[in-house]
N, C-alpha and C positions, 0 to 999 in steps of 0.2 A: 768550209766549216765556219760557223757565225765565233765572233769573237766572243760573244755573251753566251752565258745559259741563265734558262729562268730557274728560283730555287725549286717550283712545282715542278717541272719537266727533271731537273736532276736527281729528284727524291726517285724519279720512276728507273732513271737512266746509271745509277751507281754504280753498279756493278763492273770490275775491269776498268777502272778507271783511275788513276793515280791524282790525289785530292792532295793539293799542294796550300798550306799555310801561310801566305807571305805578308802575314804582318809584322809592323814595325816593330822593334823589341818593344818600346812605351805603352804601343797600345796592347800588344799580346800581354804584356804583366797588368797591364789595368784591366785586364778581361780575357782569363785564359784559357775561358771554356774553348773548345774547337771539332769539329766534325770528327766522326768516328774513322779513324783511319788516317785523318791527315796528318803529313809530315812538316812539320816548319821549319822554314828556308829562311834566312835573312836576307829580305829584299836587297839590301844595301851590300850584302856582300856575292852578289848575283853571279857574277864572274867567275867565281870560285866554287862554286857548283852547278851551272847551267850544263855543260857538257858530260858529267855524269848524269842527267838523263834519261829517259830510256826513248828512242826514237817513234818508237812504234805507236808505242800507248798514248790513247789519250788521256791529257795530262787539265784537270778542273780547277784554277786555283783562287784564292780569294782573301780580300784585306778584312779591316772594320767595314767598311761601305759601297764598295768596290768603284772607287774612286782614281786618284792617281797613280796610286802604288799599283794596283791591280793592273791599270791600263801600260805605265812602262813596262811591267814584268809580262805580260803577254806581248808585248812590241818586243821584248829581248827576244822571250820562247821563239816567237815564231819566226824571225829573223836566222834563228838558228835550225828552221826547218821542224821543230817539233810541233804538233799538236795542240795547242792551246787554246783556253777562252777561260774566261770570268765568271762567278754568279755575278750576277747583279744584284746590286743592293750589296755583295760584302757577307761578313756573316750576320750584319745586323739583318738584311733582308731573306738571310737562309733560317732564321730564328721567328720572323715576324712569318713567315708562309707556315712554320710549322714544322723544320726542321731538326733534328736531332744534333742535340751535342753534347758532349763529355766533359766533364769537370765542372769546376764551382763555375 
């Protein structure tokens, strides 16, 4: 499985897929629109919920950019055997391809 997905290929591929939030609390309240369905995890508290989980599923997740955060949090996931990859670009690049999102 590629560590990245593009935002065009996941708009097609959504479905069954467990869409993970892991933006920083900062930038999530300075921008709290977010993909329909996804859950937000605090990156920084990873440990505390990485193994609740689900093993199976593939698991989408994505920062502002998909930058740092992005890339440790899929180095945790998949370390721990789950499913994981990134959009690229973040939700800023899931927004600029044309992406849908929820809230202000």
């Amino acid at each position: 499985m590629e560590r990245t997905i593009k935002p065009d290929t996941l708009k097609n591929e959504l479905a069954g897929k467990l869409i993970l939030d892991v933006r920083r609390v900062a930038d999530r309240e300075a921008a709290p629109a977010h993909l329909p369905g996804a859950q937000w995890r605090n990156p920084e508290q990873l440990a505390e919920w990485v193994d609740s989980l689900p093993q199976e599923q593939d698991i989408v997740l994505y920062c502002a950019r998909g930058g740092s955060v992005s890339n440790s949090v899929v180095d945790a996931l998949r370390a721990k055997g789950l499913k994981a990859r990134f959009i690229e670009g973040g939700i800023e690049g899931w927004k600029a391809a044309g992406g849908e999102v929820v809230g202000p």
